[in-house]
OpenMM code with the backbone's topology and positions (N, CA, C; nanometers):
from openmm import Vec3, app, unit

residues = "UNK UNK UNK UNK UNK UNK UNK UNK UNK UNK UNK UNK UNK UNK UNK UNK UNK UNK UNK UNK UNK UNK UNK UNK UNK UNK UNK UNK UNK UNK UNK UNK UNK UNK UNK UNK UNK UNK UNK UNK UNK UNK UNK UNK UNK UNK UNK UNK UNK UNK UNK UNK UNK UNK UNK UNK UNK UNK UNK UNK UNK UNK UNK UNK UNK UNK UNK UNK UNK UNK UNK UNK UNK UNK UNK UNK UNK UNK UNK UNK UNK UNK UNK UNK UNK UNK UNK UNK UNK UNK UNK UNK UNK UNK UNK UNK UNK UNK UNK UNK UNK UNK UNK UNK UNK UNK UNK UNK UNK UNK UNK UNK UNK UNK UNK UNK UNK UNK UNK UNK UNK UNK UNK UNK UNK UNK UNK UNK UNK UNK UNK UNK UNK UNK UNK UNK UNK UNK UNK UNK UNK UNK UNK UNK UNK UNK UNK UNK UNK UNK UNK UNK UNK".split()
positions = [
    Vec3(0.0846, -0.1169, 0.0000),
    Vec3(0.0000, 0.0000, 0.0000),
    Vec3(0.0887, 0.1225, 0.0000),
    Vec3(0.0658, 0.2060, -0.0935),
    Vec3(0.1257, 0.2924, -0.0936),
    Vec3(0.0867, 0.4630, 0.0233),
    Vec3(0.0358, 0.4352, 0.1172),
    Vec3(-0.0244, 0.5079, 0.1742),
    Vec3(-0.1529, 0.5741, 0.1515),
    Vec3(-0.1999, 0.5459, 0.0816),
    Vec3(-0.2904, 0.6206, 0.0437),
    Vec3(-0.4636, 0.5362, 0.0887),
    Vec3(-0.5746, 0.5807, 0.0833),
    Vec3(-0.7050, 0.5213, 0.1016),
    Vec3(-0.8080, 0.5334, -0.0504),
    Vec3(-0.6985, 0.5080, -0.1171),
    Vec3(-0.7921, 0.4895, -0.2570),
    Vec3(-0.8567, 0.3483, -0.2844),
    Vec3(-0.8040, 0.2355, -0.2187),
    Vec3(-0.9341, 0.1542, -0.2158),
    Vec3(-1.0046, 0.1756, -0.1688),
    Vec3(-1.0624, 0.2338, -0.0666),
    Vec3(-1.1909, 0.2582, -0.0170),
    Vec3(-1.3041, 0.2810, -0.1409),
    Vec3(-1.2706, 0.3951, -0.2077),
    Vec3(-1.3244, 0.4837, -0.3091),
    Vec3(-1.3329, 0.3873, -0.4513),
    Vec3(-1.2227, 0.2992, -0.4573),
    Vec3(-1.2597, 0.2339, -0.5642),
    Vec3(-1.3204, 0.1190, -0.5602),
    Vec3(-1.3775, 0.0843, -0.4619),
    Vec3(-1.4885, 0.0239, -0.3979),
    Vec3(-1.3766, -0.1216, -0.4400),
    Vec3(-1.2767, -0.1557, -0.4171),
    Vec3(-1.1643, -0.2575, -0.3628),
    Vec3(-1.1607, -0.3284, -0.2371),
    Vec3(-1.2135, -0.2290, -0.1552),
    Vec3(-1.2788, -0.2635, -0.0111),
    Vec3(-1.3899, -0.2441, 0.0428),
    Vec3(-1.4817, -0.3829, 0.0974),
    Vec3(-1.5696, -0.3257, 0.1339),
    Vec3(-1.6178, -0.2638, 0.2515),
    Vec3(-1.7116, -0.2125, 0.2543),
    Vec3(-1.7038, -0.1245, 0.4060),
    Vec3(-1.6992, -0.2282, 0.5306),
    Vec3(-1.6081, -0.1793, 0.6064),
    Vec3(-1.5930, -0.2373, 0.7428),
    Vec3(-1.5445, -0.2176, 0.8276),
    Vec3(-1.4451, -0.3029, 0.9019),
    Vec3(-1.3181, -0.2424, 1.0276),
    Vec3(-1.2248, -0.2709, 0.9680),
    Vec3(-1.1383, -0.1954, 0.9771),
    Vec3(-0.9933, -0.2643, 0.9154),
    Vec3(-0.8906, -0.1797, 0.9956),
    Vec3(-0.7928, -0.2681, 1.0477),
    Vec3(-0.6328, -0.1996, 1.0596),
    Vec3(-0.5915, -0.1437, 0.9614),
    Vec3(-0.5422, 0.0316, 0.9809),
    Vec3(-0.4746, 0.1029, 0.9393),
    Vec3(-0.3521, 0.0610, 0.9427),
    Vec3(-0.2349, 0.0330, 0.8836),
    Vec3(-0.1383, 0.0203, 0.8882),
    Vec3(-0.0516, 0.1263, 0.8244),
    Vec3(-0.0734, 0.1912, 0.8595),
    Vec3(0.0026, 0.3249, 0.7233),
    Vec3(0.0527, 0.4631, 0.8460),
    Vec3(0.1786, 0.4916, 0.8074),
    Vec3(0.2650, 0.5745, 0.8700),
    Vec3(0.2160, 0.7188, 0.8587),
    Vec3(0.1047, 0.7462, 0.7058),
    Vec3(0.1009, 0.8825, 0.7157),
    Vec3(-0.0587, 0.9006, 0.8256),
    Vec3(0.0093, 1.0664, 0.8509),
    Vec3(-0.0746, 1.1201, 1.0086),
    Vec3(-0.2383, 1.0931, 0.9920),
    Vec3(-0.2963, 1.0811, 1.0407),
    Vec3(-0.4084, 1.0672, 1.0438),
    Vec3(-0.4941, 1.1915, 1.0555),
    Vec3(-0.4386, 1.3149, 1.0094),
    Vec3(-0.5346, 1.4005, 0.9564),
    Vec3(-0.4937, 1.4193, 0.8253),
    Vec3(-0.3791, 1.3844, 0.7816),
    Vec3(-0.3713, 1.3954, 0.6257),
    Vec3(-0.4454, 1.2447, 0.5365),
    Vec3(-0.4790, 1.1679, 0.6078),
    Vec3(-0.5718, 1.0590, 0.6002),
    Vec3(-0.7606, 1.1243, 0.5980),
    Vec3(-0.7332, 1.1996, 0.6529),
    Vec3(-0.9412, 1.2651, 0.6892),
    Vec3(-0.8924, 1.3379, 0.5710),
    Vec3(-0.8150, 1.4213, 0.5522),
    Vec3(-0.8000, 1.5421, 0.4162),
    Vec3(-0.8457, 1.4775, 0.2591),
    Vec3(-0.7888, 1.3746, 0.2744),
    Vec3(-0.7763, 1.2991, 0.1640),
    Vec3(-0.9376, 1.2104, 0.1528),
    Vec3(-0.9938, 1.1859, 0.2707),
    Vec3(-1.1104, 1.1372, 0.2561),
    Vec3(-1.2504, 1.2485, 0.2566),
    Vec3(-1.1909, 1.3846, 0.3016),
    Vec3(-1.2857, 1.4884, 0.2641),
    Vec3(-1.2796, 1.5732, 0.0911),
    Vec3(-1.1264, 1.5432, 0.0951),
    Vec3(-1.1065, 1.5956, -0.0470),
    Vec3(-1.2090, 1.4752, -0.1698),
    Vec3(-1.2160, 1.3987, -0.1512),
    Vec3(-1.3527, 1.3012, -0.2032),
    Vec3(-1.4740, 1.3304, -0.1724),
    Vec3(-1.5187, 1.4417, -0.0669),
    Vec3(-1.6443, 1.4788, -0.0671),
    Vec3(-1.7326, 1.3499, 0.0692),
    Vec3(-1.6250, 1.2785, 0.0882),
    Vec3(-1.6715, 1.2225, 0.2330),
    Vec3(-1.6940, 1.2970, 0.3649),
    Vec3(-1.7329, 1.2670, 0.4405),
    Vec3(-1.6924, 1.2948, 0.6132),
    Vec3(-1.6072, 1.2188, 0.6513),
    Vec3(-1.4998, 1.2604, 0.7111),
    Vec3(-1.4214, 1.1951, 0.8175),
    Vec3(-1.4127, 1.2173, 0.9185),
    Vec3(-1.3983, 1.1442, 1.0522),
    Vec3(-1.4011, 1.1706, 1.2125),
    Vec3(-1.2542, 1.0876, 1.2589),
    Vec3(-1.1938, 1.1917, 1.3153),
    Vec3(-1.0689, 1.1202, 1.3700),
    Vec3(-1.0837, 1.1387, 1.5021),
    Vec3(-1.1082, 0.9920, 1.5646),
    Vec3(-1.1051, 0.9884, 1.7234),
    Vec3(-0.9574, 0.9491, 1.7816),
    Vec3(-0.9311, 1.0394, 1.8574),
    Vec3(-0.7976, 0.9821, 1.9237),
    Vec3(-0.7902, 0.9328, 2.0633),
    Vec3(-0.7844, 0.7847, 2.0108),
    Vec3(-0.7808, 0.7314, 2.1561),
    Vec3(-0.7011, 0.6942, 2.2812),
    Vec3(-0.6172, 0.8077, 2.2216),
    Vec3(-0.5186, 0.7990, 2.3464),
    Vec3(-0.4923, 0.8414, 2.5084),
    Vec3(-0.6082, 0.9172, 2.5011),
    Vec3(-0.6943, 0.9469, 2.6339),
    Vec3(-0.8129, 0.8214, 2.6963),
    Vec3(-0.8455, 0.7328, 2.5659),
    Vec3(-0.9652, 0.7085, 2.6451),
    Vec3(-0.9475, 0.5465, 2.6816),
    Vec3(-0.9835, 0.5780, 2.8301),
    Vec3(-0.9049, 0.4434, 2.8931),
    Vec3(-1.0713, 0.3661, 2.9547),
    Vec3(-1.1947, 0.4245, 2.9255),
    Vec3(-1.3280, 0.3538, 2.9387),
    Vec3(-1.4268, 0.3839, 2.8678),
    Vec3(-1.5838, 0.3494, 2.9309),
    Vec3(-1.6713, 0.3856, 2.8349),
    Vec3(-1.7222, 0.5368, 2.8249),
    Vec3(-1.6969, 0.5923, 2.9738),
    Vec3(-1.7370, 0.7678, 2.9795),
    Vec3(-1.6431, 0.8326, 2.8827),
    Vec3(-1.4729, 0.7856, 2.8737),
    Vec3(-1.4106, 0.8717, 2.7854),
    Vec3(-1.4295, 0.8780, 2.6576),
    Vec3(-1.4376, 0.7148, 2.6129),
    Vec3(-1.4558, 0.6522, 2.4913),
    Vec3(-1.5874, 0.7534, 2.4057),
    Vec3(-1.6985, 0.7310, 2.4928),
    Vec3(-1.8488, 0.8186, 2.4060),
    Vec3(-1.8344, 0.9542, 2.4496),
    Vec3(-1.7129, 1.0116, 2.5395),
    Vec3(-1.6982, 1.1873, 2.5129),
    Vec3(-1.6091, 1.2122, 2.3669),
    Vec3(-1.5162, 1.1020, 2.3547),
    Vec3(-1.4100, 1.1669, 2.2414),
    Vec3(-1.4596, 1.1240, 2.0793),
    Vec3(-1.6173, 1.0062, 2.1388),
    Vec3(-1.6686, 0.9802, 2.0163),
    Vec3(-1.7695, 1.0904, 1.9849),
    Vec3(-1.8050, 1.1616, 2.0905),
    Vec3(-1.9058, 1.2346, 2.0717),
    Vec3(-1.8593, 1.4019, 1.9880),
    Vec3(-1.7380, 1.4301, 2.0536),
    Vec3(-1.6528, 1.5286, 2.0198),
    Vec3(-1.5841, 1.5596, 1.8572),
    Vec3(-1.5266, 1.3478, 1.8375),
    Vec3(-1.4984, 1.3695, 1.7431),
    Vec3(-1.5933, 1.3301, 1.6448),
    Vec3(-1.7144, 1.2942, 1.6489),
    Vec3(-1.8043, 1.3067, 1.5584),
    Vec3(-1.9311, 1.4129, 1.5488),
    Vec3(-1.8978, 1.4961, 1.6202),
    Vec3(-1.9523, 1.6469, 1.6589),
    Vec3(-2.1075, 1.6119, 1.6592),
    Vec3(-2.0934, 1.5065, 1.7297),
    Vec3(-2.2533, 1.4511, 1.7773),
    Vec3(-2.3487, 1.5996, 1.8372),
    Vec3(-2.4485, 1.5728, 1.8154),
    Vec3(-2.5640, 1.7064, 1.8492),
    Vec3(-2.5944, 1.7086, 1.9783),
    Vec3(-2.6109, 1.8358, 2.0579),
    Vec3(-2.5722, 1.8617, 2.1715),
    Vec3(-2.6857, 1.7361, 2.2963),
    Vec3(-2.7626, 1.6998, 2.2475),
    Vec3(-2.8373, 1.6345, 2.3112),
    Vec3(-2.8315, 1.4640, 2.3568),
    Vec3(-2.6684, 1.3989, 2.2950),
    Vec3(-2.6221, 1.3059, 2.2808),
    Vec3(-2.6194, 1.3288, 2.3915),
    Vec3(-2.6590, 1.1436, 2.4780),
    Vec3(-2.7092, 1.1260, 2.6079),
    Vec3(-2.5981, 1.0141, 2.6716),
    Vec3(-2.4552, 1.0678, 2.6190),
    Vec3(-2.3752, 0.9979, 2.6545),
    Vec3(-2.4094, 0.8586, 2.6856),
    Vec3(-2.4314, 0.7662, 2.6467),
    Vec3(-2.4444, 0.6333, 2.7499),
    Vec3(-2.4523, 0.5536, 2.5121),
    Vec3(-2.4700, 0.4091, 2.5973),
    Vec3(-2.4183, 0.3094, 2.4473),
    Vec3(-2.5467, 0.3267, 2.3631),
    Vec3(-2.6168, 0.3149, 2.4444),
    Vec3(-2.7952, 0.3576, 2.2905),
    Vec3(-2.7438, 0.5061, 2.2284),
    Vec3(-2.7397, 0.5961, 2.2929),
    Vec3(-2.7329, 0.7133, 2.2596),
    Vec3(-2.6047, 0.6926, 2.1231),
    Vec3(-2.5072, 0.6799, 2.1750),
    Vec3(-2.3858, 0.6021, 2.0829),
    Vec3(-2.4115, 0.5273, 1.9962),
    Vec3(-2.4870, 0.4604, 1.9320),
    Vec3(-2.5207, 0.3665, 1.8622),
    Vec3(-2.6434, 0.4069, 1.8043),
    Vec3(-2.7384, 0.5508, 1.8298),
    Vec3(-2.8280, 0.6261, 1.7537),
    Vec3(-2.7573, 0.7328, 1.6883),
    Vec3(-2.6827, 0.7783, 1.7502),
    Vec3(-2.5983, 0.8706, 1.6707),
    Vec3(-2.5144, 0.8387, 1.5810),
    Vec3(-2.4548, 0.7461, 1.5829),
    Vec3(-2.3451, 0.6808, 1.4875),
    Vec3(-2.4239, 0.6205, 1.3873),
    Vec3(-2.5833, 0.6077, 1.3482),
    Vec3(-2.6207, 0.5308, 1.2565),
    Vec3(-2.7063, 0.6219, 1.2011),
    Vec3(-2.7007, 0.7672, 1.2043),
    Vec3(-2.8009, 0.8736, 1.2185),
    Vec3(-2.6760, 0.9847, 1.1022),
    Vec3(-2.6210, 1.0302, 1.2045),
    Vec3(-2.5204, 1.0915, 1.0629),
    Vec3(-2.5768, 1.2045, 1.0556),
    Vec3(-2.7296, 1.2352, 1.0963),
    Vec3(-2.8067, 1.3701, 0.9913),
    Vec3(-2.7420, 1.5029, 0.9532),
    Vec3(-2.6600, 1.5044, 1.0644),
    Vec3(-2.6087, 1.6783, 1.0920),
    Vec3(-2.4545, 1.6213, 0.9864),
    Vec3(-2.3923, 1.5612, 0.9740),
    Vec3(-2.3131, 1.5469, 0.8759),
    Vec3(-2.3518, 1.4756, 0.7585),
    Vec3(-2.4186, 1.4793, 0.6775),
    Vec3(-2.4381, 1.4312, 0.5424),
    Vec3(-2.3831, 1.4211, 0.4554),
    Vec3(-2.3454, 1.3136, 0.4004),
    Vec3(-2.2328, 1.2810, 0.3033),
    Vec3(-2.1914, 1.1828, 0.2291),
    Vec3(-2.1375, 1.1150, 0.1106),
    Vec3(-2.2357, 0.9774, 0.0667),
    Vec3(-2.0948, 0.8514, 0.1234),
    Vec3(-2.0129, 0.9084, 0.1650),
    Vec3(-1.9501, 0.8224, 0.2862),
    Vec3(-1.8929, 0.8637, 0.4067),
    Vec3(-1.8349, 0.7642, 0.4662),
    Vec3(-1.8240, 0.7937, 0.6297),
    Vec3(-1.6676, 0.7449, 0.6166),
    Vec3(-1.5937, 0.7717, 0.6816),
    Vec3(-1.4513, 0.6881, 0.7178),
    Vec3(-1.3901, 0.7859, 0.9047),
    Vec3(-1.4307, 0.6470, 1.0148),
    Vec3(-1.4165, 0.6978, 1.0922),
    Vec3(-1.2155, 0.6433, 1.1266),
    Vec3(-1.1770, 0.7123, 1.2159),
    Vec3(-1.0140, 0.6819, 1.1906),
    Vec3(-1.0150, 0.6597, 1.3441),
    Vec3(-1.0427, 0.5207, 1.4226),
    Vec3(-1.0173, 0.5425, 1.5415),
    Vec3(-0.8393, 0.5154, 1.5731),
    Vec3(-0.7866, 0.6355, 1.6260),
    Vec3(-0.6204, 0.6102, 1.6429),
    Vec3(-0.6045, 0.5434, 1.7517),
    Vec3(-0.4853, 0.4857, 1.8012),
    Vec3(-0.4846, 0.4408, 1.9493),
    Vec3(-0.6316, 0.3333, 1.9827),
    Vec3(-0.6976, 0.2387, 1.9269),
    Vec3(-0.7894, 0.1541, 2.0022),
    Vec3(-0.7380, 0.1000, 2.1041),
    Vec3(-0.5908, 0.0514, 2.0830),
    Vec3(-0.5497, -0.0378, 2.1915),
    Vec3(-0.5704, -0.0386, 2.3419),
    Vec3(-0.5708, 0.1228, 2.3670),
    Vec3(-0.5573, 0.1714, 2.4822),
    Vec3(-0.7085, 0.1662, 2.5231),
    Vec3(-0.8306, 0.1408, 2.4690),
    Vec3(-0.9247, 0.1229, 2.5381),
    Vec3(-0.9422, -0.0395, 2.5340),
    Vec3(-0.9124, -0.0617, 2.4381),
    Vec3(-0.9564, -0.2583, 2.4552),
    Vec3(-0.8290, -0.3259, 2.5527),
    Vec3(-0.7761, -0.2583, 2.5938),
    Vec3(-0.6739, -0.3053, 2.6948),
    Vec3(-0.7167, -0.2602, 2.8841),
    Vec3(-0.7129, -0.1385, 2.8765),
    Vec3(-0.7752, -0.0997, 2.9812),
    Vec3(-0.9196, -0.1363, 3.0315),
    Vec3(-1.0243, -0.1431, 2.9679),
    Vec3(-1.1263, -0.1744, 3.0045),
    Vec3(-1.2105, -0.2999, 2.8912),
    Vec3(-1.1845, -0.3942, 2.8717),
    Vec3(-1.1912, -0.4822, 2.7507),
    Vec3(-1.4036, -0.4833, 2.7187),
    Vec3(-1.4384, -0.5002, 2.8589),
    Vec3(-1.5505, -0.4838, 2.8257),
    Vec3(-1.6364, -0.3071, 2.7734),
    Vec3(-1.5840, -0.2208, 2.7464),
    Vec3(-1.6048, -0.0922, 2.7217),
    Vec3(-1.5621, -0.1242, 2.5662),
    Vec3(-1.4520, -0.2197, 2.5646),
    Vec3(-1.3961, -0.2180, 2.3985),
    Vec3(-1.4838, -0.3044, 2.3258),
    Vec3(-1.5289, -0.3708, 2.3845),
    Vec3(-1.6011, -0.5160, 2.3100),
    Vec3(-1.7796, -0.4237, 2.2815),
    Vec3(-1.8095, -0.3683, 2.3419),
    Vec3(-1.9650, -0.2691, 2.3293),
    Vec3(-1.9349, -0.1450, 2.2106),
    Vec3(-1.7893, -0.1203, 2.2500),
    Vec3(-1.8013, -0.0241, 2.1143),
    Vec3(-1.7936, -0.0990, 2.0118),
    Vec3(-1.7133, -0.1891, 1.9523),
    Vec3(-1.6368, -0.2308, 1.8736),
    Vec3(-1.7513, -0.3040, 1.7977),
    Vec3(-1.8399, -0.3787, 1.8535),
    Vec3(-1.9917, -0.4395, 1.8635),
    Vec3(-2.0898, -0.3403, 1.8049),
    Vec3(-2.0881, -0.2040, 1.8099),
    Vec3(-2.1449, -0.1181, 1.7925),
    Vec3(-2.1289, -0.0794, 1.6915),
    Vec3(-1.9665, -0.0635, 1.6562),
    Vec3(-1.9093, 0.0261, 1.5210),
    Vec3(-1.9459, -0.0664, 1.4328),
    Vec3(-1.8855, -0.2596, 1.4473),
    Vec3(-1.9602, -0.2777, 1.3413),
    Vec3(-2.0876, -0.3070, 1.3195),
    Vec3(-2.1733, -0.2944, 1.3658),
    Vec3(-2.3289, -0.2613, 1.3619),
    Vec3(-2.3298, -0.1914, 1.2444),
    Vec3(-2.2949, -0.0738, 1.2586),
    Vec3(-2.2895, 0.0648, 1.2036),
    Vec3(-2.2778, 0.0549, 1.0673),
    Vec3(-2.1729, -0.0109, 1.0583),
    Vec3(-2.1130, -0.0685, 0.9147),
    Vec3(-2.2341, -0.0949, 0.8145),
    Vec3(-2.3052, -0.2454, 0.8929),
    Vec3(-2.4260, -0.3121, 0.8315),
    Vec3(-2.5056, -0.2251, 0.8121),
    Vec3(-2.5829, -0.1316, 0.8518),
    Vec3(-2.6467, -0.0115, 0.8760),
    Vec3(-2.6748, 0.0794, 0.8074),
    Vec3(-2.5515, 0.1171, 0.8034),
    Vec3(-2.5272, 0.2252, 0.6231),
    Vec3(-2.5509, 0.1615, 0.5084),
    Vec3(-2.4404, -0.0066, 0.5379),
    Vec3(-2.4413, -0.0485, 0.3695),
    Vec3(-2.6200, -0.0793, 0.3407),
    Vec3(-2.7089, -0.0963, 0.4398),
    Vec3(-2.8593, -0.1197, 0.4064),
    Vec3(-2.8810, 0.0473, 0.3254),
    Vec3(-2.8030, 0.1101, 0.3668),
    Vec3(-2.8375, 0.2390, 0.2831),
    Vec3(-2.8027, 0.2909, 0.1869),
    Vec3(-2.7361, 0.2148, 0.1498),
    Vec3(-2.6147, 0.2156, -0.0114),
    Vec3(-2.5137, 0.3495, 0.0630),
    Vec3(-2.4828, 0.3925, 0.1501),
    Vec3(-2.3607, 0.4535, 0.2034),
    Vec3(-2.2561, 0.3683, 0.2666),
    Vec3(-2.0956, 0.3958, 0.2380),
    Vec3(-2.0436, 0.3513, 0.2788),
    Vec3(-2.0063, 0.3795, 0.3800),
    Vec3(-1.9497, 0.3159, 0.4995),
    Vec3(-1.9006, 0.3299, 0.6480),
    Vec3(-1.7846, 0.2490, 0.6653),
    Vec3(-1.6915, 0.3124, 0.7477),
    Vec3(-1.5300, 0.2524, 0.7426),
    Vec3(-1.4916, 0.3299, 0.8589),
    Vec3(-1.4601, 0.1876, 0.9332),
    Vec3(-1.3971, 0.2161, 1.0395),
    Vec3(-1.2453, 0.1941, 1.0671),
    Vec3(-1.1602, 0.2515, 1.0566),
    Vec3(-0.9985, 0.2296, 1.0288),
    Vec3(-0.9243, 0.2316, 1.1595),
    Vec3(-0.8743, 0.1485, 1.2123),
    Vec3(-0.8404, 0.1292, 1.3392),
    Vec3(-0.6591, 0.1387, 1.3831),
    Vec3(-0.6300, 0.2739, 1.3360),
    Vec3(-0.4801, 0.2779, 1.3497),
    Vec3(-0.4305, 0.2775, 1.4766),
    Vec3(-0.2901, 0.2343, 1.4654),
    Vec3(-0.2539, 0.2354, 1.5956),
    Vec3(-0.3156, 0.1243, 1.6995),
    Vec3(-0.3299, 0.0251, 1.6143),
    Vec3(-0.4262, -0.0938, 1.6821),
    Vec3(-0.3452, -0.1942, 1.8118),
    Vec3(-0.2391, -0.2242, 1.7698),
    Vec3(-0.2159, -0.2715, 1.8785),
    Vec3(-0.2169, -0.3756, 1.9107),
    Vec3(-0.3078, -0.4972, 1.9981),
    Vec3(-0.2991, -0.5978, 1.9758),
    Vec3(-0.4767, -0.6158, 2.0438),
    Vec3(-0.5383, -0.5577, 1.9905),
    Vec3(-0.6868, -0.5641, 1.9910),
    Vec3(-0.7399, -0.7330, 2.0072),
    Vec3(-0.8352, -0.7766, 2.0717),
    Vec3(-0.8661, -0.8951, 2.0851),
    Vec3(-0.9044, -0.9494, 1.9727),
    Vec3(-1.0174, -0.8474, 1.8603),
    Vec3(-1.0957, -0.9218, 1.7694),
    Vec3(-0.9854, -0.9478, 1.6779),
    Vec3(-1.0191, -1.0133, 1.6151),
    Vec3(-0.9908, -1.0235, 1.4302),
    Vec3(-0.9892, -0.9464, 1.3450),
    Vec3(-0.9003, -0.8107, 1.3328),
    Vec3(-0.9615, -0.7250, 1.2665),
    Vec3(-0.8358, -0.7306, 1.1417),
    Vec3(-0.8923, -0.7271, 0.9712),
    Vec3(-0.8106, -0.7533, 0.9021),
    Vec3(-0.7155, -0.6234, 0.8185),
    Vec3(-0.5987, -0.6099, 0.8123),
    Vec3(-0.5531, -0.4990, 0.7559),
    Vec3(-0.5843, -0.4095, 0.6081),
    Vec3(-0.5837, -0.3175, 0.5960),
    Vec3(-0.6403, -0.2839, 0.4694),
    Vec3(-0.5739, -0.3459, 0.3877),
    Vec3(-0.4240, -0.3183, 0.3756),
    Vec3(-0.3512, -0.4131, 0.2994),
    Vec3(-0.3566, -0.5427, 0.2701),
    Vec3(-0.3796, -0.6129, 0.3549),
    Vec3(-0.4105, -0.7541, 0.3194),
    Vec3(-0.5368, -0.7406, 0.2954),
    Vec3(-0.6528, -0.6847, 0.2827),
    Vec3(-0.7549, -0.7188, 0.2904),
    Vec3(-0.7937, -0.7100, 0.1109),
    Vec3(-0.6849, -0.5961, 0.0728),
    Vec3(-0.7492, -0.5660, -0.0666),
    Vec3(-0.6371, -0.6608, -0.1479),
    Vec3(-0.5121, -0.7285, -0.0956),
    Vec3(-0.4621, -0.8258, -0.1186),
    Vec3(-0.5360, -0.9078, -0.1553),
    Vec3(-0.6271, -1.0097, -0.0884),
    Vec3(-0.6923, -1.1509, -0.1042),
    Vec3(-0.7809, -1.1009, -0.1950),
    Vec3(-0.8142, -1.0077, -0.2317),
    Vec3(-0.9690, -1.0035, -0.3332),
    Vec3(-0.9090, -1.0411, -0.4581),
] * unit.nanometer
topology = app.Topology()
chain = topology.addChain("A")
for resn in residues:
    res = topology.addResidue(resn, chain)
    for name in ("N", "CA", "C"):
        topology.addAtom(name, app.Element.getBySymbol(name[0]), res)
């Protein structure tokens, strides 16, 4: 991979979770996915060590509407809702996961459960949703790299 997230766009990958494996910063990663006319949300999870931090920095970095009721429904209506950002894809960039599926595993396993929900969700809507998990770490699930992923196809 040459750094870049042009499989996404050339529909090479389909929407899902995938390890980021790629050195460049992760806002020149959102640039490149807004310069396509997407939304991008870069959560950095290097603060968030549970579920109160986890749905403030999701809420923050997906500039959820002021009435987000912090808690996992609320999280999981908002993330499948989108309204206030409209856009005909999504690519969320969570940096650092490790540090929450390590610290609190059950806080990681409800989001992670959630995000890909989310996934299924959109694609019922012909929008794509991509959740890119840099800085992963050694996360419990199975989550497959972009690189390899657009490898096997």
């Amino acid at each position: 991979m040459t750094g870049s997230l042009t499989p996404l766009f050339a529909g090479e990958l389909p929407p899902g979770l995938y390890r980021l494996d790629m050195s460049r910063r992760a806002a020149a990663l959102c640039s490149e996915v807004e310069r396509r006319g997407w939304r991008c949300f870069l959560l950095d999870g290097g603060a968030v060590y549970d579920k109160q931090t986890f749905l403030d920095e999701a809420a923050r970095a997906m500039h959820f509407p002021s009435y987000f009721g912090r808690n996992w429904d609320a999280f999981e209506e908002c993330i499948t809702d989108l309204a206030w950002a409209e856009a005909p894809g999504y690519v969320l960039i969570y940096d650092h996961a490790a540090v929450l599926a390590a610290q609190h595993p059950e806080a990681w396993n409800v989001a992670y459960a959630i995000m890909a929900d989310a996934v299924q969700t959109w694609q019922k809507q012909a929008r794509p949703f991509y959740v890119l998990l840099r800085n992963a770490g050694r996360i419990p699930q199975t989550v497959r790299s972009m690189e390899s992923s657009r490898d096997a196809k």
